[in-house]
SEVEX-206552 format. One record per residue (C-alpha): y, z, x. Coordinates in steps of 0.001 Angstrom, whole numbers, padded with zeros to 6 digits, always signed. Example, Ala and Ser with C-alpha at 12.3 -4.5 7.8 and 13.67 -1.06 7.14 Angstrom:
BEGIN
-004500+007800+012300 -001060+007140+013670 
REM end
This chain:
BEGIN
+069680+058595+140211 +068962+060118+143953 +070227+059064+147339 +067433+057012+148887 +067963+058022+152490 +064881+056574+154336 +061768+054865+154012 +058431+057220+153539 +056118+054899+155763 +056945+056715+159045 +054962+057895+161848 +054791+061226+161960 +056697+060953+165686 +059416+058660+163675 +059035+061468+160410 +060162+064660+163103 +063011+062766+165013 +064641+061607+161218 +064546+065427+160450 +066601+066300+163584 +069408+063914+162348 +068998+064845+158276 +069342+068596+159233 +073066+067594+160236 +074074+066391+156898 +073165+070220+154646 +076003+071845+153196 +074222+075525+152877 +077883+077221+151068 +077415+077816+147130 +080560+076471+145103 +079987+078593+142057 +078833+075700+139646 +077803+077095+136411 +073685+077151+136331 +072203+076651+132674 +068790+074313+133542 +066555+075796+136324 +063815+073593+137514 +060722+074761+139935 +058770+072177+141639 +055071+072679+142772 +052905+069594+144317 +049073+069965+144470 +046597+067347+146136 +043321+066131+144500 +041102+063217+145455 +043873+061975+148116 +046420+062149+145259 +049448+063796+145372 +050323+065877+142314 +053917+066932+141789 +054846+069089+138482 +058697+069708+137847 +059215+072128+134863 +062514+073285+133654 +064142+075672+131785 +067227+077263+130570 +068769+079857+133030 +069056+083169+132325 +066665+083178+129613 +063957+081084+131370 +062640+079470+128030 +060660+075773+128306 +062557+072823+127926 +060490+069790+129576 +057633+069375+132243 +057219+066025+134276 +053831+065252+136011 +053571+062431+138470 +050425+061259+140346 +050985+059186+143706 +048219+057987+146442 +048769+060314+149430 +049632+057545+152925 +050785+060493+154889 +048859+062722+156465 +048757+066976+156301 +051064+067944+159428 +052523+071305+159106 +056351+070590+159224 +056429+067534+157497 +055043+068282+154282 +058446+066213+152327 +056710+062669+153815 +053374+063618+152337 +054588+065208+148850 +058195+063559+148770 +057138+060603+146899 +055451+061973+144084 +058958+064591+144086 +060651+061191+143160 +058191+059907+140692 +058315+063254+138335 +061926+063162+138818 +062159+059732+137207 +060743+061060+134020 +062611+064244+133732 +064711+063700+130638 +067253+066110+131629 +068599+066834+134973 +068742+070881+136648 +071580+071856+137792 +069230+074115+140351 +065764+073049+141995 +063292+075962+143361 +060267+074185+145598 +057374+075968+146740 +057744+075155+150249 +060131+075779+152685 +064223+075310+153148 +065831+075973+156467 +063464+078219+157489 +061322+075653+159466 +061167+074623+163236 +063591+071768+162801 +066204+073695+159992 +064631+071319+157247 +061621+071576+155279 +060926+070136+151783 +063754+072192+149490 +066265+070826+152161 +064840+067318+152601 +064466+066501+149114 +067690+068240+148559 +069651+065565+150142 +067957+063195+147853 +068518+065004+144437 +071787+066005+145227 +071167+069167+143982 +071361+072718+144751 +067862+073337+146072 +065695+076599+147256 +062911+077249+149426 +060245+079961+147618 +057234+079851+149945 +054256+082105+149765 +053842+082027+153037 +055269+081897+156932 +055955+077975+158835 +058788+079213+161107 +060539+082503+162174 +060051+086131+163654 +060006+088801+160645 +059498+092723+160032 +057750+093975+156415 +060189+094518+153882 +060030+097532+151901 +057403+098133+149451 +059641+097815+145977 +060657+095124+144419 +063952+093640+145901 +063266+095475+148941 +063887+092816+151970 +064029+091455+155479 +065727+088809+157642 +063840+085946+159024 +064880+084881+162403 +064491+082077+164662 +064129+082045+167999 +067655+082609+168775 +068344+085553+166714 +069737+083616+163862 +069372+084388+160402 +067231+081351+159374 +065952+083101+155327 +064496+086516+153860 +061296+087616+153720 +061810+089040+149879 +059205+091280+147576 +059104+090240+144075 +056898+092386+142488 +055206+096176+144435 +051945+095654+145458 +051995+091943+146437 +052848+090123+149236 +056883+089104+149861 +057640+085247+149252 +059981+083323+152115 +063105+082679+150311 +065344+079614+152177 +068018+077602+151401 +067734+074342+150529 +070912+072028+150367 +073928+073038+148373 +073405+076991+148278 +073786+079908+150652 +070937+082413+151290 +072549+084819+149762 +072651+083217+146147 +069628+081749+146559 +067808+085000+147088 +069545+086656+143576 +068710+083239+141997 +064821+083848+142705 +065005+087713+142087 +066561+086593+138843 +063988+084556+137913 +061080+086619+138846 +060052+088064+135155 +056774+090245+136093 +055363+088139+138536 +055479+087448+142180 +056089+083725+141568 +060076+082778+140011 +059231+081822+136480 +059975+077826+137502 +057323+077271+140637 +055075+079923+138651 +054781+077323+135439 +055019+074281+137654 +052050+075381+139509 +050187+075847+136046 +051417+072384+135141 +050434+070571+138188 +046808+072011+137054 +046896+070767+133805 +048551+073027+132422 +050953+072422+128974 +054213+074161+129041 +055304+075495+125606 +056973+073592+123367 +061005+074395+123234 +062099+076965+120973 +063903+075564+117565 +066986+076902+118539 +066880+074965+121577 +065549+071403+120761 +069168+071366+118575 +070586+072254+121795 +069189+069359+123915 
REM end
């Protein structure tokens, strides 16, 4: 189930002003739910289709439990800062075939940390009811300095009133930082130890990282024994 909160066939005019009034409604506090399903979301575009992969698995250990791939005809078109009315619906459609439900969602996109306080993580957020997180790769919204070269080594991301608005975060030495934001139902804080936690040798978190390879064509691995008899 998800909160249906609008209609997706909105002009992109109609699309900005509904994000001024959904940006109200965030709760961006953590309540200290126990996390044991992590899901990462990635959505790619081929042949004016919209591809969305949602992969999840057990948190901390990170193993596979299910990947859900949905295809959806793209009606909205590419406008930076409303990328949740182009990629949105096909969010919905993968959800619908998830057999089990995260208790955490990590999108590759954006949280708070856009011009109007509510790109895709927060957006969809409101409609999965879930804790959700922003891990972009790279910059919509905000004034930054380089964090430091090692891993966990960080930097505030500011809007244009000096507020902290996310954290510019490296993952791995030697790569670019991701944009970590939250989403609905977290604080920046967590969210940022929730994606360190999950980052495993890579710059990606382990659940965008395989989603991405799944929205490709990827197969995730099947579930360990242990943990079919689990689920």
């Amino acid at each position: 189930m998800v909160n249906s909160l609008h209609p997706w066939d909105l002009s992109p005019e109609e699309a900005a002003r509904l994000q001024g009034e959904l940006r109200r409604q965030l709760i961006l506090t953590w309540d200290e739910r126990p996390v044991s399903l992590v899901a990462g979301v990635d959505v790619g575009v081929r042949a004016e289709t919209s591809i969305c992969a949602i992969v999840l698995l057990t948190y901390p250990h990170l193993e596979p439990v299910e990947a859900a791939v949905a295809e959806v005809p793209l009606t909205f078109p590419y406008i930076p800062g409303l990328l949740a009315f182009r990629e949105g619906p096909a969010v919905l459609a993968a959800w619908e075939k998830l057999r089990h439900l995260p208790d955490l969602v990590m999108f590759d996109g954006q949280g708070i940390a856009h011009p109007r306080g509510l790109g895709i993580a927060s957006q969809m957020g409101l409609w999965l009811e879930r804790p959700t997180i922003g891990v972009a790769k790279s910059r919509l919204y905000g004034r930054r300095r380089e964090p430091g070269p090692r891993r966990g080594d960080r930097a505030d991301l500011l809007d244009e009133r000096g507020q902290v608005i996310g954290t510019v975060l490296r993952t791995k030495e030697k790569t670019n930082p991701l944009y970590i934001s939250p989403g609905h139902l977290i604080d920046l804080p967590h969210a940022v130890s929730f994606v360190l936690d999950c980052c495993r040798g890579f710059r990606l978190p382990e659940p965008t990282r395989r989603a991405h390879r799944v929205a490709g064509g990827e197969l995730l691995p099947s579930p360990p024994a242990h943990q079919k008899r689990l689920f």
